[in-house]
C-alpha positions in Angstrom: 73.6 27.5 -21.1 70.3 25.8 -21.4 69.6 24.4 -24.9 66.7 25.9 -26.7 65.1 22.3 -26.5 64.9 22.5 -23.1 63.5 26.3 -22.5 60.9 25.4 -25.4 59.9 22.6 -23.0 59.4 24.6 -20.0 57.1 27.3 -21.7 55.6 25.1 -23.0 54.7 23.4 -19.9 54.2 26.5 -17.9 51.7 27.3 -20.6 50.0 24.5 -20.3 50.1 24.6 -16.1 48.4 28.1 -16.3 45.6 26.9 -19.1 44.7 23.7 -16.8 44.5 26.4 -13.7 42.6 28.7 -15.8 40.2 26.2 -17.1 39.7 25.3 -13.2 39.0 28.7 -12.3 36.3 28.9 -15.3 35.0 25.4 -14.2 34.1 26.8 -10.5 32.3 30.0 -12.0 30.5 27.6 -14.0 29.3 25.7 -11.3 28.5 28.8 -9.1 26.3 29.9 -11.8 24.5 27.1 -12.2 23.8 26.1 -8.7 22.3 29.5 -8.0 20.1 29.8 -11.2 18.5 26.3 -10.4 15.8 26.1 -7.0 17.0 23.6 -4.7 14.7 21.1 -4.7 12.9 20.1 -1.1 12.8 16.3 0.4 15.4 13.1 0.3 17.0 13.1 -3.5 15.5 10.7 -5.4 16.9 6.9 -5.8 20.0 7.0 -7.9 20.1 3.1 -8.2 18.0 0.4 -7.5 18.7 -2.4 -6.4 18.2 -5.1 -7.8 19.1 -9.3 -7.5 22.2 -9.6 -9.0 23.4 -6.4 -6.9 22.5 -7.9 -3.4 23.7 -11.0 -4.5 20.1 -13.4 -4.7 20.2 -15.9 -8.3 17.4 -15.4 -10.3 14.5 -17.8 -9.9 14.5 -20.5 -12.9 10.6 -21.1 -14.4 10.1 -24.4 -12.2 11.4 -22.7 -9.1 8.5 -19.8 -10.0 5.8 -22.8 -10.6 6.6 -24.4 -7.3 6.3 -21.4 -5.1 2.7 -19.8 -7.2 1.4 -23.7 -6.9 2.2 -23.7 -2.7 1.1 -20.3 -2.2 -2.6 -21.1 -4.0 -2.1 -24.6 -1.6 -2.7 -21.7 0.9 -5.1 -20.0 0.2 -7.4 -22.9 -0.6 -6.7 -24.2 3.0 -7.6 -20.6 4.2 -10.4 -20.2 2.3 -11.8 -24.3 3.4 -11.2 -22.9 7.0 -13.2 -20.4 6.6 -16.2 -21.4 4.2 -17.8 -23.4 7.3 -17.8 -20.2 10.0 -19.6 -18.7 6.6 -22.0 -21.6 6.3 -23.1 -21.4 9.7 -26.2 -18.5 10.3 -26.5 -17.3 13.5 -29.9 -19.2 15.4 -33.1 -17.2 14.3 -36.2 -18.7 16.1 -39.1 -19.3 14.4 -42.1 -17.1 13.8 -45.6 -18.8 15.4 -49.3 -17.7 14.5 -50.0 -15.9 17.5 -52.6 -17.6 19.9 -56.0 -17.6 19.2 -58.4 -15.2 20.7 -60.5 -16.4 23.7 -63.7 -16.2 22.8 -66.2 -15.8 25.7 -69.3 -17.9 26.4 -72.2 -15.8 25.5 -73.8 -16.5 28.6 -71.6 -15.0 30.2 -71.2 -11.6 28.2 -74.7 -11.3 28.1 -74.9 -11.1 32.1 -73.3 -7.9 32.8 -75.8 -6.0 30.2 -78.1 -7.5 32.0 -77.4 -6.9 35.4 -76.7 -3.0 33.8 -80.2 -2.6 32.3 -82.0 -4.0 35.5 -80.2 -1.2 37.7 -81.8 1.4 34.7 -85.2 -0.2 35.0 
């Protein structure tokens, strides 16, 4: 015969063993529910983690490291910006304006002579 130690044990543990599948069983109802009352939302999930440095593995930069790289990169952009201040400077060849060229003005002799030669075919 089994000692009452022993059977207490066992129903206990069967107990137990249905609860846990019970409690399993209520857990996927649960979830059922849940999913179905929600809308499913449309596109790629959103980022769960960024990355960051220490993740990939980079050290961050000290201040002096910072400095060095801000004081090359305006190094840079001055060089750029003397490179192109002269193509700036530089207008593009406008010729200049000249007083147009004086009117000829005609002897009076000879504007005189053709009314004259028109009022001796008249007379």
């Amino acid at each position: 015969m089994r000692s009452s130690a022993t059977l207490d044990h066992m129903d206990l543990s069967n107990i137990l063993n249905e609860i846990d599948k019970q409690i399993a069983q209520l857990q996927q109802a649960k979830a059922l529910l849940t999913d179905s009352s929600t809308p499913r939302k449309v596109g790629r999930p959103a980022k769960a983690v960024t990355l960051t440095a220490v993740v990939l593995g980079r050290k961050p930069l000290s201040a002096e490291a910072k400095a060095r790289i801000a004081a090359a990169q305006k190094k840079r952009w001055a060089k750029a910006k003397r490179a192109a201040a002269p193509a700036k400077k530089a207008a593009p060849f406008v010729a200049k304006k000249t007083a147009p060229a004086p009117a000829k003005k005609t002897p009076a002799k000879k504007a005189a002579a053709p009314a004259k030669a028109r009022a001796a075919k008249t007379a």
